[in-house]
Rosetta silent file (secondary structure, phi, psi, omega in degrees, C-alpha in Angstrom):
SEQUENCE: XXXXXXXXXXXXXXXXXXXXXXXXXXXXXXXXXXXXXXXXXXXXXXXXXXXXXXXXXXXXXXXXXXXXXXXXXXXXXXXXXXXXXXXXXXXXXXXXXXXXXXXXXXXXXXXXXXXXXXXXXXXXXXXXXXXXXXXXXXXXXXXXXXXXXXXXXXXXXXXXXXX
SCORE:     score description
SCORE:     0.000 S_00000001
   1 L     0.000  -47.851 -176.964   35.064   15.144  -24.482 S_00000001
   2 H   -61.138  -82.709  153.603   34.820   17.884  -21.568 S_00000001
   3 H     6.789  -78.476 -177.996   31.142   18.577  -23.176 S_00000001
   4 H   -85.370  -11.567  139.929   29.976   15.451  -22.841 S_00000001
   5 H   -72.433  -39.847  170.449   31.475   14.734  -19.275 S_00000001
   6 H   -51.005  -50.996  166.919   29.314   17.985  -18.234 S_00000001
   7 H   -31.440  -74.341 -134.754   26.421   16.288  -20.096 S_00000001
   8 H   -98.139    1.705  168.291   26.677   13.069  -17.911 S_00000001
   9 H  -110.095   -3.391  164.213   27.486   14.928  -14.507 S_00000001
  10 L  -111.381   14.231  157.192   24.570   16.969  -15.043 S_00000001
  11 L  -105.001    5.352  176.498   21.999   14.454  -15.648 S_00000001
  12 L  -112.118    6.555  168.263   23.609   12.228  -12.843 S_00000001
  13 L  -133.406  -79.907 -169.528   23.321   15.337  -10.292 S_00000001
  14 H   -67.618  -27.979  179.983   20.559   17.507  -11.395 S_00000001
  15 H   -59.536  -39.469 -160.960   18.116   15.526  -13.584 S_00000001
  16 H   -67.225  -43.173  179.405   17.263   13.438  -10.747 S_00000001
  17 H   -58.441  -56.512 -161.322   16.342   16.589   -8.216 S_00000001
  18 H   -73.072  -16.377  151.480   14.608   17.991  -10.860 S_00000001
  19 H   -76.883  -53.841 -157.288   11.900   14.703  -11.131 S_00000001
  20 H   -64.383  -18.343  156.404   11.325   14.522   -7.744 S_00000001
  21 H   -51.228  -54.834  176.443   10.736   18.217   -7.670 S_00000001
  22 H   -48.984  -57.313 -127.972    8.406   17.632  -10.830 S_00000001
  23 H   -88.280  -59.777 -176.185    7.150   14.285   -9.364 S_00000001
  24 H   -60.995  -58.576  169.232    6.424   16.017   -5.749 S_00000001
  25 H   -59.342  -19.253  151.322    4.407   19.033   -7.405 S_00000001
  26 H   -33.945  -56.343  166.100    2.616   16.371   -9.329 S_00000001
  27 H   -61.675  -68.193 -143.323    1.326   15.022   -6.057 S_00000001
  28 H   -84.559  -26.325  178.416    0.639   17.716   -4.263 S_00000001
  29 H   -84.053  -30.574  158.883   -1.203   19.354   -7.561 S_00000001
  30 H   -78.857  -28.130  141.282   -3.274   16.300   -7.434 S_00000001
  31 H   -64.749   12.147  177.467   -4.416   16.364   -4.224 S_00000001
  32 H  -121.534  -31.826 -171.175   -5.405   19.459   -4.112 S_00000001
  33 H   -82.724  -23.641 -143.168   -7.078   19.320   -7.658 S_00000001
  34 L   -91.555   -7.912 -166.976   -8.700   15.653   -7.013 S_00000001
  35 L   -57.000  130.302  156.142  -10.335   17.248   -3.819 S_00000001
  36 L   -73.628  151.540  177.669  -14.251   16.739   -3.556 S_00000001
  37 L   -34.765   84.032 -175.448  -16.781   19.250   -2.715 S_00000001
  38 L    69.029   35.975  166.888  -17.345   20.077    0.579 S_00000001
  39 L  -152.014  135.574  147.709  -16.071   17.067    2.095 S_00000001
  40 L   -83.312  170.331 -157.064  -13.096   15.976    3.472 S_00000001
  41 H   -75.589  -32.326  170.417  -11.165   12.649    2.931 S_00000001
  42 H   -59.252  -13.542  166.886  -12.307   11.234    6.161 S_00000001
  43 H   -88.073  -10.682  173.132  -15.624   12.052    5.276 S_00000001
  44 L   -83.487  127.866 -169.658  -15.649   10.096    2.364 S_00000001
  45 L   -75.925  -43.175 -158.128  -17.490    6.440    2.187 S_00000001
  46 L  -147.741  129.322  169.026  -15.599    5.595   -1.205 S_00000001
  47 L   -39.495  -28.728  166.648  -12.028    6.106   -2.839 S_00000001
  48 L   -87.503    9.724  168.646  -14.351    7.130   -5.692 S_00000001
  49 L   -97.712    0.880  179.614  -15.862   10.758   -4.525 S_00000001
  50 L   -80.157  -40.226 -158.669  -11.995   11.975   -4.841 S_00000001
  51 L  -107.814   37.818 -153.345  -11.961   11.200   -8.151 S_00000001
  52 L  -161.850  134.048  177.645  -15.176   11.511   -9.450 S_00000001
  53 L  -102.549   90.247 -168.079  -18.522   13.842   -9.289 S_00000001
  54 L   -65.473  120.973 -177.778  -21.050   10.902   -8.291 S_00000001
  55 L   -63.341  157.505  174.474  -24.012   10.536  -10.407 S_00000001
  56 L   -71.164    5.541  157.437  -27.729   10.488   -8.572 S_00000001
  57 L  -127.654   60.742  119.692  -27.873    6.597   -8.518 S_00000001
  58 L   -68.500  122.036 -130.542  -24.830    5.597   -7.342 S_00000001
  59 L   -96.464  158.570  178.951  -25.707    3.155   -5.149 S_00000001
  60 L  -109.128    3.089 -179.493  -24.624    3.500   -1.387 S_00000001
  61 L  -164.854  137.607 -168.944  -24.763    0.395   -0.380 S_00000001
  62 H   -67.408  -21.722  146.190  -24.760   -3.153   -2.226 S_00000001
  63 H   -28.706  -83.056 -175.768  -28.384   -3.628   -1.146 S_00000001
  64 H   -35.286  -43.719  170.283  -29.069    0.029   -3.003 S_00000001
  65 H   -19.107  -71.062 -170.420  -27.228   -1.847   -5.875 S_00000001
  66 H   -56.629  -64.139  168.111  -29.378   -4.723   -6.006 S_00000001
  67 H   -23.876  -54.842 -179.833  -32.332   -2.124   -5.595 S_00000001
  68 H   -89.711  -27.453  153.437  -31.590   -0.445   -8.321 S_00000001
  69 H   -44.960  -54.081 -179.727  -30.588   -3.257  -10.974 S_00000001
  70 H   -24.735  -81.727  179.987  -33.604   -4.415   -9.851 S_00000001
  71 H   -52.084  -33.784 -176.516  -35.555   -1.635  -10.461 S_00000001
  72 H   -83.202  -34.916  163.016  -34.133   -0.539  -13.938 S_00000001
  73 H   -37.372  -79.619  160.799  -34.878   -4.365  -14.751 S_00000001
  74 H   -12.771  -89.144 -177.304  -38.446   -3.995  -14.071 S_00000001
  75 H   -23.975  -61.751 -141.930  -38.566   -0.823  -16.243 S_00000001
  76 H   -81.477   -9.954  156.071  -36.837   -2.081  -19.043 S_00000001
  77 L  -102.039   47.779  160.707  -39.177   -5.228  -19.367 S_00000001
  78 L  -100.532  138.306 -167.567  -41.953   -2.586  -19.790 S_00000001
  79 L  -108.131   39.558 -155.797  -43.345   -2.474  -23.150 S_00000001
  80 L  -113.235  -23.133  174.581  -44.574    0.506  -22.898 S_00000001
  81 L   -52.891  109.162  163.225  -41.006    2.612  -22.859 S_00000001
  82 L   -36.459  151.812  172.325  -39.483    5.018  -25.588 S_00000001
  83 H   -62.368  -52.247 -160.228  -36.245    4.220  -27.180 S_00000001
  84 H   -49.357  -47.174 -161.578  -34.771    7.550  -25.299 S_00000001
  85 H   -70.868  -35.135 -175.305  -36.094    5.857  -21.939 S_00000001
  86 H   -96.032    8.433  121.699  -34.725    2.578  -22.644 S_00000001
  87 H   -55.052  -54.843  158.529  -31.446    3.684  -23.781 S_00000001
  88 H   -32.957  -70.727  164.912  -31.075    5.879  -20.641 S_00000001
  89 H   -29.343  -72.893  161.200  -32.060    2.677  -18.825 S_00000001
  90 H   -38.515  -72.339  168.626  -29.273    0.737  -20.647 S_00000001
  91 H   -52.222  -30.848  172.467  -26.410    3.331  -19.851 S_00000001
  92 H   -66.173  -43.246 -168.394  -27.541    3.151  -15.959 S_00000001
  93 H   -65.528  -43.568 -167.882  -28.059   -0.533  -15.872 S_00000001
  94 H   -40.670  -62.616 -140.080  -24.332   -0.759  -17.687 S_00000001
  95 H   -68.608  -81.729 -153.588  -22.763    2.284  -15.092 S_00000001
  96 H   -47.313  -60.211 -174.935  -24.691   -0.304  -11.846 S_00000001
  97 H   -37.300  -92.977 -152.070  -22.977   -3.541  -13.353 S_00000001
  98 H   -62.020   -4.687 -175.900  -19.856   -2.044  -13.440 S_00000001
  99 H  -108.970   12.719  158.220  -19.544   -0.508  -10.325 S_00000001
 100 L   -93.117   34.264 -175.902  -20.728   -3.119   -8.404 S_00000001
 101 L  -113.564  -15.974  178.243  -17.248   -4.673   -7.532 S_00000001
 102 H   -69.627  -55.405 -167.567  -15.955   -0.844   -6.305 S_00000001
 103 H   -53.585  -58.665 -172.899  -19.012   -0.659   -3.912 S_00000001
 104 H   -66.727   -5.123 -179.761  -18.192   -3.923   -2.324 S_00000001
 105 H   -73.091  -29.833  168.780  -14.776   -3.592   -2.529 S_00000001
 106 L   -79.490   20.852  168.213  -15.696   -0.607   -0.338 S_00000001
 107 L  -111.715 -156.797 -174.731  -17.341   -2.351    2.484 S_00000001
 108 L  -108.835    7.490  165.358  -15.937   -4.855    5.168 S_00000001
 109 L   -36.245  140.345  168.283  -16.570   -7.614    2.931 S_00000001
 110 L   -92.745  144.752 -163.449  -14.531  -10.250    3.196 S_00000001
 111 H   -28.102  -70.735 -140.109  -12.068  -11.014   -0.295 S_00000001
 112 H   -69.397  -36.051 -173.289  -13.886  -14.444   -0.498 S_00000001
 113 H  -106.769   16.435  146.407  -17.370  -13.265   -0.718 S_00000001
 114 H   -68.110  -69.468  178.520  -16.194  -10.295   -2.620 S_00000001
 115 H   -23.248  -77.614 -167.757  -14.496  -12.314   -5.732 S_00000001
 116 H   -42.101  -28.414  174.022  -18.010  -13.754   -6.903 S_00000001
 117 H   -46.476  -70.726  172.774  -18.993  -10.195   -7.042 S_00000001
 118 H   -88.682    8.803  165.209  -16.959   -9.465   -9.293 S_00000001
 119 H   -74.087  -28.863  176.279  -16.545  -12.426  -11.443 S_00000001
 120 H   -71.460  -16.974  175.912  -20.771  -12.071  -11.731 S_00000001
 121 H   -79.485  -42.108 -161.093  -20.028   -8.485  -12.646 S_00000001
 122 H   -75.945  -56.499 -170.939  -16.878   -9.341  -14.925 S_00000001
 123 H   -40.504  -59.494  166.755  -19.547  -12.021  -16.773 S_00000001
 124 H   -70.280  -45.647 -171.158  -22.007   -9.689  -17.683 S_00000001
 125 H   -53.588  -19.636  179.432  -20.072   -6.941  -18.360 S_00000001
 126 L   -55.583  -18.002 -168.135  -18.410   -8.995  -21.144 S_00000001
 127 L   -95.626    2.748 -164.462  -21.876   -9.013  -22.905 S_00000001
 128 L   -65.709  161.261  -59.842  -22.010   -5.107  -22.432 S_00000001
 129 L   -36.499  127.302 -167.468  -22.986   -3.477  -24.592 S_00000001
 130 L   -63.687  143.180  154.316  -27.178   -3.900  -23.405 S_00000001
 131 L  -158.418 -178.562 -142.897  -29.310   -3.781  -25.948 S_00000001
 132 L   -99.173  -15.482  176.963  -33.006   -5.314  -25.981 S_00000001
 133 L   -90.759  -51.665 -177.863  -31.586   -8.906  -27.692 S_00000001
 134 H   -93.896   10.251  177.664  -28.734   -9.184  -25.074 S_00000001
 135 H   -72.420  -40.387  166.479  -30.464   -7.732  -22.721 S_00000001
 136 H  -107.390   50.330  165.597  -32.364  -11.102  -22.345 S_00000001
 137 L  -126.078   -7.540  177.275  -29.629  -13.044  -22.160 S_00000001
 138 L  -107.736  -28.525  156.433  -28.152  -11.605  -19.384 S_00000001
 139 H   -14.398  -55.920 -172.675  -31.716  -11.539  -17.192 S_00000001
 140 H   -81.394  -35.069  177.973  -30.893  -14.408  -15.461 S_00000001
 141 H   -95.449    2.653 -172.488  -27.347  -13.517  -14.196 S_00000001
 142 H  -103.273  -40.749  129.365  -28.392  -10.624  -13.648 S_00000001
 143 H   -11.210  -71.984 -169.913  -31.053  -11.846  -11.561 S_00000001
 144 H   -57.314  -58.298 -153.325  -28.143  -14.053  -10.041 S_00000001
 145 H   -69.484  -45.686 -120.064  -26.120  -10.724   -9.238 S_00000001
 146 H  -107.152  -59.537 -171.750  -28.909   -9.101   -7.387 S_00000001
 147 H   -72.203  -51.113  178.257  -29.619  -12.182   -4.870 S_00000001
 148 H   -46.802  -82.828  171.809  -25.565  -12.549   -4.643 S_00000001
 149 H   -29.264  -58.761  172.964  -25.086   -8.380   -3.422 S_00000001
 150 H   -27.858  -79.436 -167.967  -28.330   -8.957   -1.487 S_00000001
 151 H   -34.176  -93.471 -157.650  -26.494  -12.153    0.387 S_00000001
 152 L   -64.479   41.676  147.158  -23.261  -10.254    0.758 S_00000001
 153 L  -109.249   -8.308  171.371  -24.735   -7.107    2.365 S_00000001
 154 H   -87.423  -38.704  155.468  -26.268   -9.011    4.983 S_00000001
 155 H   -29.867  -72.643 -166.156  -22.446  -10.537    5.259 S_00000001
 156 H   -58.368  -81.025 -147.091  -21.043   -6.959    5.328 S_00000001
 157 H   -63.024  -17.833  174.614  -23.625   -5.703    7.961 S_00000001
 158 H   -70.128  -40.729  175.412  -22.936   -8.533   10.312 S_00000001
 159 H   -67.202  -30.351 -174.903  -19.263   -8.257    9.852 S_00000001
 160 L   -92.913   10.741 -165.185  -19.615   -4.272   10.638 S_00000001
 161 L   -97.416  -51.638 -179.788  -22.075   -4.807   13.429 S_00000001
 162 L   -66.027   -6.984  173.545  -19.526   -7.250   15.447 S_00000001
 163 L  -112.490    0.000    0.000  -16.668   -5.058   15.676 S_00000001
């Protein structure tokens, strides 16, 4: 009996200390591991360079999005491409889809003309994986997405220009 009262007064006094000790070096080991490269967190445009070593076309703006959906659109109705190029193409266009509800979440957009972003994002990505048969089935919303990002980056710059 004495045994098992020691059990239960040392996980009701020490167990507890010993997470938040755990819990706290957890933290503190993640901010210091999660840091990016030569910048600090105030220098950082998006909650995604702490965790993440940003590929060269991540777009910087939802305009650059649209630019660059754009552009790998264009490519990828060329019929002139290798499979290597138009797989490459595919994994980029995929990567731009999904990550165009982080960039705008990571402007001054407002929620309401955020949401369609990402429900037009959420839409195609369901048809994900791209390949050259869904590939033209998604043209047109994709299309859609491009003119939408446009719209709300003109939104965004108006909203950061008045305050």
């Amino acid at each position: 009996m004495r045994t098992l009262y020691i059990q239960i007064m040392f996980a009701r006094c020490c167990l507890p200390t010993i997470g938040i000790i755990l819990s706290y070096g957890m933290i503190v080991s993640g901010i210091v591991g999660c840091e990016a490269k030569g910048t600090s967190l105030k220098e950082r445009e998006s909650l995604h360079e702490i965790d993440h070593d940003l590929p060269p076309y991540w777009p910087s703006s939802m305009n650059d999005a649209a630019t660059k959906i754009e552009a790998r659109l264009q490519r990828l109705r060329a019929d002139s491409l290798k499979d290597e190029e138009k797989a490459k193409l595919f994994v980029e266009l995929t990567d731009l889809i999904e990550w165009t509800p982080e960039v705008a979440a990571d402007t001054r957009l407002k929620e309401s003309h955020w949401i369609p972003i990402y429900e037009a994002s959420e839409a195609i990505r369901k048809q994900l994986p791209l390949n050259e048969v869904s590939f033209k089935q998604v043209y047109q919303p994709l299309e859609g997405l491009i003119q939408l990002l446009r719209k709300s980056d003109s939104f965004e710059l108006a909203t950061r220009g008045s305050k």
